[in-house]
PQR file of N, CA, C, O and H, with PARSE charges and radii, in Angstrom:
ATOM      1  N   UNK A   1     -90.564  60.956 -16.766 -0.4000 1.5000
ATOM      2  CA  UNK A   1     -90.285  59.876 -17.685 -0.0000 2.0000
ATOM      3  C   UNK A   1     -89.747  60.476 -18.987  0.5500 1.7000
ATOM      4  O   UNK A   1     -90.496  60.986 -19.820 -0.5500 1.4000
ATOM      5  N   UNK A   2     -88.400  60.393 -19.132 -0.4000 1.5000
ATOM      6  CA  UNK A   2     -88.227  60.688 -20.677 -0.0000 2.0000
ATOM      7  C   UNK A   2     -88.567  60.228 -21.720  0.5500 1.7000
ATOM      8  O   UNK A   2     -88.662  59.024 -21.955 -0.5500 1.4000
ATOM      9  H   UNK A   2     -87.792  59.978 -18.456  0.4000 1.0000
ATOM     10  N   UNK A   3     -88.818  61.222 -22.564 -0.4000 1.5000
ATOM     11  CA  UNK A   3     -89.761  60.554 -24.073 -0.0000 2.0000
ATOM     12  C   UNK A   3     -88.551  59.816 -25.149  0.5500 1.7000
ATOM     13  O   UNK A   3     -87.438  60.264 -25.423 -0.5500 1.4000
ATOM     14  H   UNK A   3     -88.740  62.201 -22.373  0.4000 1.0000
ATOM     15  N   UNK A   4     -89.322  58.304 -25.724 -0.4000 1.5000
ATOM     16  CA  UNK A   4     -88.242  57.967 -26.554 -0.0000 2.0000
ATOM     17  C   UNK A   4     -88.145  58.548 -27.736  0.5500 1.7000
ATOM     18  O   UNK A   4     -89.053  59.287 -28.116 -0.5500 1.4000
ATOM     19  H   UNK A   4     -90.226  57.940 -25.501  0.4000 1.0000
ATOM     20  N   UNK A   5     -87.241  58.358 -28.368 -0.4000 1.5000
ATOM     21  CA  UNK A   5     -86.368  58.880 -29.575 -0.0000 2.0000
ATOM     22  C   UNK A   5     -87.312  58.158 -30.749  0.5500 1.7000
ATOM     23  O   UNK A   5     -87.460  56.938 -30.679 -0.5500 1.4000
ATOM     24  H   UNK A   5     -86.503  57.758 -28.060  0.4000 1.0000
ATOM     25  N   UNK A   6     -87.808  58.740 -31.587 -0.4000 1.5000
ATOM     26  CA  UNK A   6     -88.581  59.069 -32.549 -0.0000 2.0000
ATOM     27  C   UNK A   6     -87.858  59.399 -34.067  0.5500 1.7000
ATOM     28  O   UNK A   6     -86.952  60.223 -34.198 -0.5500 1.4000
ATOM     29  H   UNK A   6     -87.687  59.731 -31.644  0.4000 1.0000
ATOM     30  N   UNK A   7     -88.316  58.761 -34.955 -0.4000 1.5000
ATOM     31  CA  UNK A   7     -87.965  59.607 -36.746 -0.0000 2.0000
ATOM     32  C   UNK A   7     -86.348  59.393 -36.772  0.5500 1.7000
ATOM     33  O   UNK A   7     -85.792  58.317 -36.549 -0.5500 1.4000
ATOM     34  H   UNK A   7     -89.052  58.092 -34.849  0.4000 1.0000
ATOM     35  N   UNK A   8     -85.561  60.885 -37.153 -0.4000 1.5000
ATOM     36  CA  UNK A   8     -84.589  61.080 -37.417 -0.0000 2.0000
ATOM     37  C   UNK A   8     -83.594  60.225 -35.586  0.5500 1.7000
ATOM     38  O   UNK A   8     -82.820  59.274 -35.690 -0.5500 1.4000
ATOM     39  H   UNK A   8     -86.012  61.759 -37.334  0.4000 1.0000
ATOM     40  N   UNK A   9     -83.817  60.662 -34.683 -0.4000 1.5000
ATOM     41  CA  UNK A   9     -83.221  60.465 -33.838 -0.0000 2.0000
ATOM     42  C   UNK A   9     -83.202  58.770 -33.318  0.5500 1.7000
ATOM     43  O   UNK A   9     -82.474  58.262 -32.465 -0.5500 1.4000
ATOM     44  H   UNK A   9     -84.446  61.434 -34.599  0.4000 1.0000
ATOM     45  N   UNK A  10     -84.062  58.248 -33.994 -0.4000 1.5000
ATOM     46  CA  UNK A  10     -84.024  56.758 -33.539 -0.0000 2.0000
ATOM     47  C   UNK A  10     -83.287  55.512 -34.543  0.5500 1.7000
ATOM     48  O   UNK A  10     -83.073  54.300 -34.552 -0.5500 1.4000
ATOM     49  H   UNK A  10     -84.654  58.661 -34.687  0.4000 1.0000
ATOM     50  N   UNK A  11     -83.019  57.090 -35.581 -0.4000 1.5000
ATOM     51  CA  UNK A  11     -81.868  56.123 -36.774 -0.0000 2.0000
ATOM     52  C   UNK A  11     -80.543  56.008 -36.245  0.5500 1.7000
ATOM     53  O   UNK A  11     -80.172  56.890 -35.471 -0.5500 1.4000
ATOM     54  H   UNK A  11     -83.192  58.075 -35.573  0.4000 1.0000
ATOM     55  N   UNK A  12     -79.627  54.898 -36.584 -0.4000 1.5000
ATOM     56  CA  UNK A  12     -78.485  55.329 -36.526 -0.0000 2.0000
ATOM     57  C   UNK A  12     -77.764  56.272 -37.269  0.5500 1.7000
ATOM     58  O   UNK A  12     -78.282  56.475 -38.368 -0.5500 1.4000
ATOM     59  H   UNK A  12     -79.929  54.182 -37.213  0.4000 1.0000
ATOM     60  N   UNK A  13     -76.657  56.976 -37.030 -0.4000 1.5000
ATOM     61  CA  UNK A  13     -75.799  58.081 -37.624 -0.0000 2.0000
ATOM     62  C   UNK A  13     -75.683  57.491 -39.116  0.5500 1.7000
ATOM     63  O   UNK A  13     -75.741  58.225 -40.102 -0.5500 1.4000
ATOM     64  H   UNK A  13     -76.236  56.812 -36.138  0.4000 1.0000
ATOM     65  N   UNK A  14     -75.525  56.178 -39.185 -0.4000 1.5000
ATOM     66  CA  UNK A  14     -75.472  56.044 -40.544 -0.0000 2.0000
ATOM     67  C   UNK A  14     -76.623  56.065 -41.855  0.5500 1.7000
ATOM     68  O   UNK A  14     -76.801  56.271 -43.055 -0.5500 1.4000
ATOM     69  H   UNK A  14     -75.478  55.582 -38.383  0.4000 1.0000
ATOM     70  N   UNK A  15     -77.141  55.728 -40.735 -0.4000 1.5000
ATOM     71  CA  UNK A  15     -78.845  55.837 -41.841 -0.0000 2.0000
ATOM     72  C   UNK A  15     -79.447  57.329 -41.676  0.5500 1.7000
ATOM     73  O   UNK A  15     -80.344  57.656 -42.453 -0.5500 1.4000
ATOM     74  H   UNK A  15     -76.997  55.561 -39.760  0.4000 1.0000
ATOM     75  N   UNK A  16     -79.080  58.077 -40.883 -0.4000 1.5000
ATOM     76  CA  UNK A  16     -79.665  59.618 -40.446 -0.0000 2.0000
ATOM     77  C   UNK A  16     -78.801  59.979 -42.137  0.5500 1.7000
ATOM     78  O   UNK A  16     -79.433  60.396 -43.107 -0.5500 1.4000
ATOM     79  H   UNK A  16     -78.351  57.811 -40.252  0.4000 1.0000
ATOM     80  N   UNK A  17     -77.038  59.658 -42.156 -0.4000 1.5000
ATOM     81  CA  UNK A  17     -76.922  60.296 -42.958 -0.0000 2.0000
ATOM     82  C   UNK A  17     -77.057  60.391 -44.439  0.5500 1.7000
ATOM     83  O   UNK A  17     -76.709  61.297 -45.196 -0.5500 1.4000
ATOM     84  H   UNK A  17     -76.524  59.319 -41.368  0.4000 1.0000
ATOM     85  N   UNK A  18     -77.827  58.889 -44.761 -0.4000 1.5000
ATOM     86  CA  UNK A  18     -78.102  58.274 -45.848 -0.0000 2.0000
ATOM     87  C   UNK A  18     -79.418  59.223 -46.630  0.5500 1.7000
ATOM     88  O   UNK A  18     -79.603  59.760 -47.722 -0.5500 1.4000
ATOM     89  H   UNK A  18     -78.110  58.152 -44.147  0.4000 1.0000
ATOM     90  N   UNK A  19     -80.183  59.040 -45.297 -0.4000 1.5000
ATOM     91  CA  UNK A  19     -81.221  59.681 -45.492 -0.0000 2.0000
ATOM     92  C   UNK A  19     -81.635  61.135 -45.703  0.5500 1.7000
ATOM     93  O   UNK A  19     -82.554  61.515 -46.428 -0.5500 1.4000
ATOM     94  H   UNK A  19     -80.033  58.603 -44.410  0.4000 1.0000
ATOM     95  N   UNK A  20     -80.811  61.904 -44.956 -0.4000 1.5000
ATOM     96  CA  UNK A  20     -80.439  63.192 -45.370 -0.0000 2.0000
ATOM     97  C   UNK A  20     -79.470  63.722 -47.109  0.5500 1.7000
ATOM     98  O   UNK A  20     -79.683  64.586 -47.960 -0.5500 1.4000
ATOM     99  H   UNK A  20     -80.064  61.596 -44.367  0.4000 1.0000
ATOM    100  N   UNK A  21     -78.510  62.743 -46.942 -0.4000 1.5000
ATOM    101  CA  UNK A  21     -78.021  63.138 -48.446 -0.0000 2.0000
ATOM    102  C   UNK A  21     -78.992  62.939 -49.787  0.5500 1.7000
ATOM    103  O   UNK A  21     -78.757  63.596 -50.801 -0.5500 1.4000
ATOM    104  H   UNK A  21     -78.336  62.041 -46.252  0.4000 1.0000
ATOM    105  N   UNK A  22     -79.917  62.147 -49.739 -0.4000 1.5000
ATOM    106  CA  UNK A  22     -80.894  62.271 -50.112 -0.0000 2.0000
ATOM    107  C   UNK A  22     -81.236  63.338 -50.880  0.5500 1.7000
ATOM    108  O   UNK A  22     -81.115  63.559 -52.085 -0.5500 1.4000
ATOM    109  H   UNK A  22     -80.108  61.613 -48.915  0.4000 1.0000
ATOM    110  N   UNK A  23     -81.811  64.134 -49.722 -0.4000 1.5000
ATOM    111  CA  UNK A  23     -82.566  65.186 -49.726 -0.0000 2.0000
ATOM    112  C   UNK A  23     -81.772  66.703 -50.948  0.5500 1.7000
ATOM    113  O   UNK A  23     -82.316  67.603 -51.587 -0.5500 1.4000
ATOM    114  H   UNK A  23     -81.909  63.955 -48.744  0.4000 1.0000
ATOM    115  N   UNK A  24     -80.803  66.430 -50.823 -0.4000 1.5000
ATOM    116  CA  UNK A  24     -79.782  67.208 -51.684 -0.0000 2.0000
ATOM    117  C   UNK A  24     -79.149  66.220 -53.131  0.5500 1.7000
ATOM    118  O   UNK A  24     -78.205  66.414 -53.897 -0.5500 1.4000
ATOM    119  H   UNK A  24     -80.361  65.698 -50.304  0.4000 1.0000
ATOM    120  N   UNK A  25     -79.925  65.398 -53.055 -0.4000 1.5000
ATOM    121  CA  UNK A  25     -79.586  64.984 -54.993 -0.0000 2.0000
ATOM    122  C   UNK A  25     -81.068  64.513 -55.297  0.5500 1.7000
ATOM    123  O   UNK A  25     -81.296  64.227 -56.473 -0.5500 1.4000
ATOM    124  H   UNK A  25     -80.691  65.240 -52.433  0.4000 1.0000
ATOM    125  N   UNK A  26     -81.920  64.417 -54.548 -0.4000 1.5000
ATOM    126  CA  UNK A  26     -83.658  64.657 -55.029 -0.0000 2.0000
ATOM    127  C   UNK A  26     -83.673  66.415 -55.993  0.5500 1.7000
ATOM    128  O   UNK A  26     -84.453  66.455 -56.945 -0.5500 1.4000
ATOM    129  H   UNK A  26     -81.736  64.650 -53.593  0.4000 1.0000
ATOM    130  N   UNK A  27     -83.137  67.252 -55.805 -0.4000 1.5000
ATOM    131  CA  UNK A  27     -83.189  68.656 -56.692 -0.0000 2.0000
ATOM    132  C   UNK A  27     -82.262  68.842 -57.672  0.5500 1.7000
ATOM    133  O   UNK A  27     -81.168  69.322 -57.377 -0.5500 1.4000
ATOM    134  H   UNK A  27     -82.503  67.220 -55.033  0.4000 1.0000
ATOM    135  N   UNK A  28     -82.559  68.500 -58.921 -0.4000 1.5000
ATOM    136  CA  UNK A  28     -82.431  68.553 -60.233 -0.0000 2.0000
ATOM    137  C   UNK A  28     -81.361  69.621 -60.384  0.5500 1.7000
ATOM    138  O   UNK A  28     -81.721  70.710 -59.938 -0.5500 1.4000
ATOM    139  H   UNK A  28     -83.448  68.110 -59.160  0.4000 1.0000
ATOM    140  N   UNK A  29     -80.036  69.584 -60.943 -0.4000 1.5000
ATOM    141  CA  UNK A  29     -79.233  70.866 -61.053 -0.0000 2.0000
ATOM    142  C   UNK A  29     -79.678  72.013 -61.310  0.5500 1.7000
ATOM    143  O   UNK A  29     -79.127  73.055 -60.956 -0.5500 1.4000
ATOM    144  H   UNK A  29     -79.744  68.699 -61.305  0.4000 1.0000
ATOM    145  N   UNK A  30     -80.897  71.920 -62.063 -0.4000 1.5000
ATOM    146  CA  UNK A  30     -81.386  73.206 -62.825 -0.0000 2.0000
ATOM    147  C   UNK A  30     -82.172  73.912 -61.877  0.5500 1.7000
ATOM    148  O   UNK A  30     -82.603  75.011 -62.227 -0.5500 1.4000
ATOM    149  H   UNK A  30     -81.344  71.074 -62.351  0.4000 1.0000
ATOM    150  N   UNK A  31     -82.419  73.522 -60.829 -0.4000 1.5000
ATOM    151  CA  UNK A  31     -83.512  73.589 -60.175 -0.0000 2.0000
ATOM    152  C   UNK A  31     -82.904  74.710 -58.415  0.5500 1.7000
ATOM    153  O   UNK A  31     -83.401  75.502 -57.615 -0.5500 1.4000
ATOM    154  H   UNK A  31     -82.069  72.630 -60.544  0.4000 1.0000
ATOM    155  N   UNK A  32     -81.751  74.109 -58.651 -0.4000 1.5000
ATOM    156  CA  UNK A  32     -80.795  74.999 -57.602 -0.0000 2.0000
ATOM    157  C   UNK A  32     -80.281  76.238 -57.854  0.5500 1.7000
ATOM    158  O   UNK A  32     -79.102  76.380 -58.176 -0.5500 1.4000
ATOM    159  H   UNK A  32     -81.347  73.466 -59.301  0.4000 1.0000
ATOM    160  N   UNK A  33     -81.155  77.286 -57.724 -0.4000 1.5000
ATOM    161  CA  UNK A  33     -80.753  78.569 -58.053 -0.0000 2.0000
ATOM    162  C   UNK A  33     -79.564  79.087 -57.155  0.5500 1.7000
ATOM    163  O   UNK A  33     -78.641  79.758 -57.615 -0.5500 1.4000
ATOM    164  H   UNK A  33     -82.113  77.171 -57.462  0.4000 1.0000
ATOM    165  N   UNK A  34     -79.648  78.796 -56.122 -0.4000 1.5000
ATOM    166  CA  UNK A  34     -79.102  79.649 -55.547 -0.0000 2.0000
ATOM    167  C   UNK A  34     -77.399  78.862 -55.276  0.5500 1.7000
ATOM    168  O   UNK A  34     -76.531  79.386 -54.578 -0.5500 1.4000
ATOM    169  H   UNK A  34     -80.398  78.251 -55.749  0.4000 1.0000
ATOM    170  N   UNK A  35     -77.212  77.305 -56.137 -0.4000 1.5000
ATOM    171  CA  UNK A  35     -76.276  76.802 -56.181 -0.0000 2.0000
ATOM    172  C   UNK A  35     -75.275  77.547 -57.014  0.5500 1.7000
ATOM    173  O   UNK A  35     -74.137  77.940 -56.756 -0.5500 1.4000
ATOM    174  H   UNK A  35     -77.917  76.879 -56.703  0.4000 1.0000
ATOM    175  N   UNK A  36     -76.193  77.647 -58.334 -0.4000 1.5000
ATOM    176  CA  UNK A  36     -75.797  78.281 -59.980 -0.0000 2.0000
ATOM    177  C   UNK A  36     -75.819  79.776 -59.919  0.5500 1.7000
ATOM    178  O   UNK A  36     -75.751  80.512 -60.903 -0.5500 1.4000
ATOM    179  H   UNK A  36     -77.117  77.328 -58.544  0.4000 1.0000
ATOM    180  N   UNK A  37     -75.929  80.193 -58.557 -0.4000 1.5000
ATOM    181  CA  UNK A  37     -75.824  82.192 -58.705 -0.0000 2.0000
ATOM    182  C   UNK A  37     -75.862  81.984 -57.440  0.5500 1.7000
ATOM    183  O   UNK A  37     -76.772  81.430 -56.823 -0.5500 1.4000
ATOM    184  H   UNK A  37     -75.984  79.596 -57.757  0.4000 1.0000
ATOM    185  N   UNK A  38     -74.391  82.639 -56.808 -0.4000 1.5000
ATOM    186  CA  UNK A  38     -73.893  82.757 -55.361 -0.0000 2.0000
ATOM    187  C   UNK A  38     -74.367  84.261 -55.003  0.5500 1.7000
ATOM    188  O   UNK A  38     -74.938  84.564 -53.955 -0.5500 1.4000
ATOM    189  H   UNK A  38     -73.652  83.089 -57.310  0.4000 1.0000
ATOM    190  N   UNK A  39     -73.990  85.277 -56.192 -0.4000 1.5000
ATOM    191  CA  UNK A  39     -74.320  86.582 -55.950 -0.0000 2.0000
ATOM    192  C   UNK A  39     -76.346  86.905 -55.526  0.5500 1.7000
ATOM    193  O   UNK A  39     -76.942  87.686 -54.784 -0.5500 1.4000
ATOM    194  H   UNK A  39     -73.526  85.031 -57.043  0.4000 1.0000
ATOM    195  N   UNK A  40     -76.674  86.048 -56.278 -0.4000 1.5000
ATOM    196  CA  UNK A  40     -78.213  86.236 -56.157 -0.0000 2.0000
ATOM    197  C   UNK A  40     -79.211  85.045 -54.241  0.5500 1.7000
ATOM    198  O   UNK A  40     -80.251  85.150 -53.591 -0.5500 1.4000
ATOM    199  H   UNK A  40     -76.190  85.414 -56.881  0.4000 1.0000
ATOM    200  N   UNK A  41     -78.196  84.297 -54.232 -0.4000 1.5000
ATOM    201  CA  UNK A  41     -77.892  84.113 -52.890 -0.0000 2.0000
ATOM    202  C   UNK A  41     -77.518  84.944 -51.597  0.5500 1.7000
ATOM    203  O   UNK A  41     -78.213  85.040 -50.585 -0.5500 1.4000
ATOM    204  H   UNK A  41     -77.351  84.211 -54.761  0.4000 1.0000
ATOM    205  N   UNK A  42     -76.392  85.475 -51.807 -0.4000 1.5000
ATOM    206  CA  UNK A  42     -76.085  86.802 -50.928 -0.0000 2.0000
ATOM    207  C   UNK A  42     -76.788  88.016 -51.079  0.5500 1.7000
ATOM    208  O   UNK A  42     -76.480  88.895 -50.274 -0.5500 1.4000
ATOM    209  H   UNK A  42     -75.828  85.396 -52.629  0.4000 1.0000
ATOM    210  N   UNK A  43     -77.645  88.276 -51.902 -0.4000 1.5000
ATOM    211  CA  UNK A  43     -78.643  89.154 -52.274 -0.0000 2.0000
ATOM    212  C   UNK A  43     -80.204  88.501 -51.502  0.5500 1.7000
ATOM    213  O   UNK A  43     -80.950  89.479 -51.471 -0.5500 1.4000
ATOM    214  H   UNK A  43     -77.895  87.562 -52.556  0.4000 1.0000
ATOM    215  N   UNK A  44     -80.848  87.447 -50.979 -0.4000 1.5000
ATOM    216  CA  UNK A  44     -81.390  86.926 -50.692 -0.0000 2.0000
ATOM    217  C   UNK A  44     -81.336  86.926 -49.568  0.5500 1.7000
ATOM    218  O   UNK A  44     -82.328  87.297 -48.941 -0.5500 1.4000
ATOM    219  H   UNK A  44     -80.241  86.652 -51.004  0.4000 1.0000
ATOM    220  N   UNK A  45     -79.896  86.417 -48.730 -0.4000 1.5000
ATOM    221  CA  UNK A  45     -79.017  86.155 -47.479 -0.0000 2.0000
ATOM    222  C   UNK A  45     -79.477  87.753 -46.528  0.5500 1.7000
ATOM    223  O   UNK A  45     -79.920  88.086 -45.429 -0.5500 1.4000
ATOM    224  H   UNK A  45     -79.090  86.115 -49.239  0.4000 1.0000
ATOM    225  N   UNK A  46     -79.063  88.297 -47.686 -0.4000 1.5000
ATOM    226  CA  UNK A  46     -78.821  89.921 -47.071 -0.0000 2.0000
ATOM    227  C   UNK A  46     -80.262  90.699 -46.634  0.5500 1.7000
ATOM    228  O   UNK A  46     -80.423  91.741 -45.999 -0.5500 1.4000
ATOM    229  H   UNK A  46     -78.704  88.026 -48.579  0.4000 1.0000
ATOM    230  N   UNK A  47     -81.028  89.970 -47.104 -0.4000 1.5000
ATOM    231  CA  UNK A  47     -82.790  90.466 -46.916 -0.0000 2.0000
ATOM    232  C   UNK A  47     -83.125  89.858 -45.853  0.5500 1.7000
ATOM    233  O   UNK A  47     -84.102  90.544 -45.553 -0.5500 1.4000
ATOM    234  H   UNK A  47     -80.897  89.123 -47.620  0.4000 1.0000
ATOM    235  N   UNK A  48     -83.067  89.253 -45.229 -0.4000 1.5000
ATOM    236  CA  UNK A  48     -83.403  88.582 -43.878 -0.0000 2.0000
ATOM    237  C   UNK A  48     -84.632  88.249 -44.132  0.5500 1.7000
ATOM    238  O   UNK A  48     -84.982  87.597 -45.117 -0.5500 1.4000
ATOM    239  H   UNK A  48     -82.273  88.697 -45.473  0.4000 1.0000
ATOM    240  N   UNK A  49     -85.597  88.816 -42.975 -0.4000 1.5000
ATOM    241  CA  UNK A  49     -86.597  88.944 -42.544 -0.0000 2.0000
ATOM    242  C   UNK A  49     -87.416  90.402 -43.116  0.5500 1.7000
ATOM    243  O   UNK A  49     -88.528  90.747 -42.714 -0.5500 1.4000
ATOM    244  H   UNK A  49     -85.313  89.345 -42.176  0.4000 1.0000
ATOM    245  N   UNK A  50     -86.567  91.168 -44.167 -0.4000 1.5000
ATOM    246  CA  UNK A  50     -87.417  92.824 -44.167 -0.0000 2.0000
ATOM    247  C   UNK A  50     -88.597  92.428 -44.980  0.5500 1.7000
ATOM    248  O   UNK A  50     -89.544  93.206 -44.867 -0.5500 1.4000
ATOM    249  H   UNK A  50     -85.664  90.887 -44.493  0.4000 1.0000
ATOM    250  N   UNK A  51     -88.821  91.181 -45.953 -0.4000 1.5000
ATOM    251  CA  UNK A  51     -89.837  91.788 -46.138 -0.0000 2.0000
ATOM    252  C   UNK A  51     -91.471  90.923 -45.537  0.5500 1.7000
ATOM    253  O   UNK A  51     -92.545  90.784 -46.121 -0.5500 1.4000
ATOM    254  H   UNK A  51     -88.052  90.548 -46.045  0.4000 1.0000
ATOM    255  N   UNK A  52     -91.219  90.680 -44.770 -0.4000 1.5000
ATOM    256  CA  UNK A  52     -92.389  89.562 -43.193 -0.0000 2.0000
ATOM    257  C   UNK A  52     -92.108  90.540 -42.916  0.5500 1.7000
ATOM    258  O   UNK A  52     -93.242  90.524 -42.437 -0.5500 1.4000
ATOM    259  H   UNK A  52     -90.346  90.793 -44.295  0.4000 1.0000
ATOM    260  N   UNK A  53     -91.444  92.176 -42.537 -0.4000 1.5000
ATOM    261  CA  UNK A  53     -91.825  92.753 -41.634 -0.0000 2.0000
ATOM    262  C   UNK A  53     -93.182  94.159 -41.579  0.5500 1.7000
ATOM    263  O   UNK A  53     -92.982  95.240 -42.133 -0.5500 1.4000
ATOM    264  H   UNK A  53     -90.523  92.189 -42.926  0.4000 1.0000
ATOM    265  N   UNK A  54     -94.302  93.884 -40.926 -0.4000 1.5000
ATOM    266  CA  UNK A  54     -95.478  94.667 -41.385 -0.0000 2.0000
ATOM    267  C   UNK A  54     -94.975  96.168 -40.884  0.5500 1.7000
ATOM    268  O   UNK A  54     -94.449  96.490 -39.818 -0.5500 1.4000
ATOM    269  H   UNK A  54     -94.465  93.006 -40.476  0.4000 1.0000
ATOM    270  N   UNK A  55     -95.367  97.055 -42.165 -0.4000 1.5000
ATOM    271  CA  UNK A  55     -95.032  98.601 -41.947 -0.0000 2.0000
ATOM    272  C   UNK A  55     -95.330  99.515 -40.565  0.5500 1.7000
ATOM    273  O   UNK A  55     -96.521  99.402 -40.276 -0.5500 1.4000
ATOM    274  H   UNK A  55     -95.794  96.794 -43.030  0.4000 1.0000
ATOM    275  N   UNK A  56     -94.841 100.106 -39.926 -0.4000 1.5000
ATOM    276  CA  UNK A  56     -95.469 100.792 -38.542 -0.0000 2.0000
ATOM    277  C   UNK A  56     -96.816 101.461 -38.649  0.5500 1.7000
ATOM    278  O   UNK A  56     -97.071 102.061 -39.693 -0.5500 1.4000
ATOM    279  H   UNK A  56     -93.873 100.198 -40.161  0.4000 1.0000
ATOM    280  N   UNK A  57     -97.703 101.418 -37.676 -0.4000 1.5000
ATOM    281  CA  UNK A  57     -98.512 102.289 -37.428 -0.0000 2.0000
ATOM    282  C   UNK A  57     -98.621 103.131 -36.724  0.5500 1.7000
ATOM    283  O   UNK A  57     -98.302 102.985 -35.544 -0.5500 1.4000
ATOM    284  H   UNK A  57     -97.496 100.930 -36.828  0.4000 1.0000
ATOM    285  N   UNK A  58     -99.353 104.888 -37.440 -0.4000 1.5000
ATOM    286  CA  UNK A  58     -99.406 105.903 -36.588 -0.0000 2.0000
ATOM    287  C   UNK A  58    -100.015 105.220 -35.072  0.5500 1.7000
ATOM    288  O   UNK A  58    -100.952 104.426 -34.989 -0.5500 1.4000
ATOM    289  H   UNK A  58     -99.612 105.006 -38.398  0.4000 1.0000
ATOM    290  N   UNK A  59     -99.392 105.642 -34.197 -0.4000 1.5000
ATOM    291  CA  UNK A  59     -99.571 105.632 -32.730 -0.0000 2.0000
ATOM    292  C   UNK A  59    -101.093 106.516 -32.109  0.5500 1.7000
ATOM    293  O   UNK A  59    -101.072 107.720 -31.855 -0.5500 1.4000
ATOM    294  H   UNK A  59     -98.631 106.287 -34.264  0.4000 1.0000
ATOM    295  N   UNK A  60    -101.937 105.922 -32.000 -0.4000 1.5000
ATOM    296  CA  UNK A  60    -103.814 106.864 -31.727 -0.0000 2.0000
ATOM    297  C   UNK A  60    -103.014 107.338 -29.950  0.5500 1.7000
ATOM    298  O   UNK A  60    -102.479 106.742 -29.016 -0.5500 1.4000
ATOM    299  H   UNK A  60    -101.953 104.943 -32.206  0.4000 1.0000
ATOM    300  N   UNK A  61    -103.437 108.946 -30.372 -0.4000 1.5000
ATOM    301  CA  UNK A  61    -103.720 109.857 -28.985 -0.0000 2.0000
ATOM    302  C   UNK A  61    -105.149 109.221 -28.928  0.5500 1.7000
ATOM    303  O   UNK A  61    -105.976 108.896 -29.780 -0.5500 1.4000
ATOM    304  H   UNK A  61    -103.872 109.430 -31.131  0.4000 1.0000
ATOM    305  N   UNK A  62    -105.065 109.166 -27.098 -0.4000 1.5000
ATOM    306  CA  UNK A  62    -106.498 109.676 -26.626 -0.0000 2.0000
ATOM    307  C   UNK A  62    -106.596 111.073 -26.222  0.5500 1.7000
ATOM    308  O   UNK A  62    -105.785 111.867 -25.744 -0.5500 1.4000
ATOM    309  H   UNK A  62    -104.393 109.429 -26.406  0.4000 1.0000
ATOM    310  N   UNK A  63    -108.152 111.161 -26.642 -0.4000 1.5000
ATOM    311  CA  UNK A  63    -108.082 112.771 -26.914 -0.0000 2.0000
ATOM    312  C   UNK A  63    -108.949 113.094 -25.404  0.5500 1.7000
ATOM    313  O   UNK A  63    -109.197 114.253 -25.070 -0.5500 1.4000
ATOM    314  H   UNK A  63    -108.810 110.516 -27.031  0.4000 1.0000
TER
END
């Protein structure tokens, strides 16, 4: 039995997109850093995931 369409997917395209643009003039100009500094964006962009990544551990011999 397929499950029905729920939230975002049970809007029409026009109200999905009403509702989404929203979401991007709810944040205050001042408030968009990374709108107002592209370089500090691509500096951000460029970090991925390194720093979520936990440091290696020495590998235990059994002795």
């Amino acid at each position: 039995m397929p499950k029905s369409k729920r939230g975002f997917a049970a809007m029409n395209p026009d109200k999905q997109r009403a509702a989404a643009a929203k979401g991007g003039r709810n944040v205050p100009a001042a408030k968009r850093t990374f709108a107002r500094d592209p370089d500090l964006a691509s500096r951000a962009g460029s970090k991925g995931g390194l720093a979520s990544i936990p440091p290696k551990r020495p590998s235990r011999q059994a002795d």
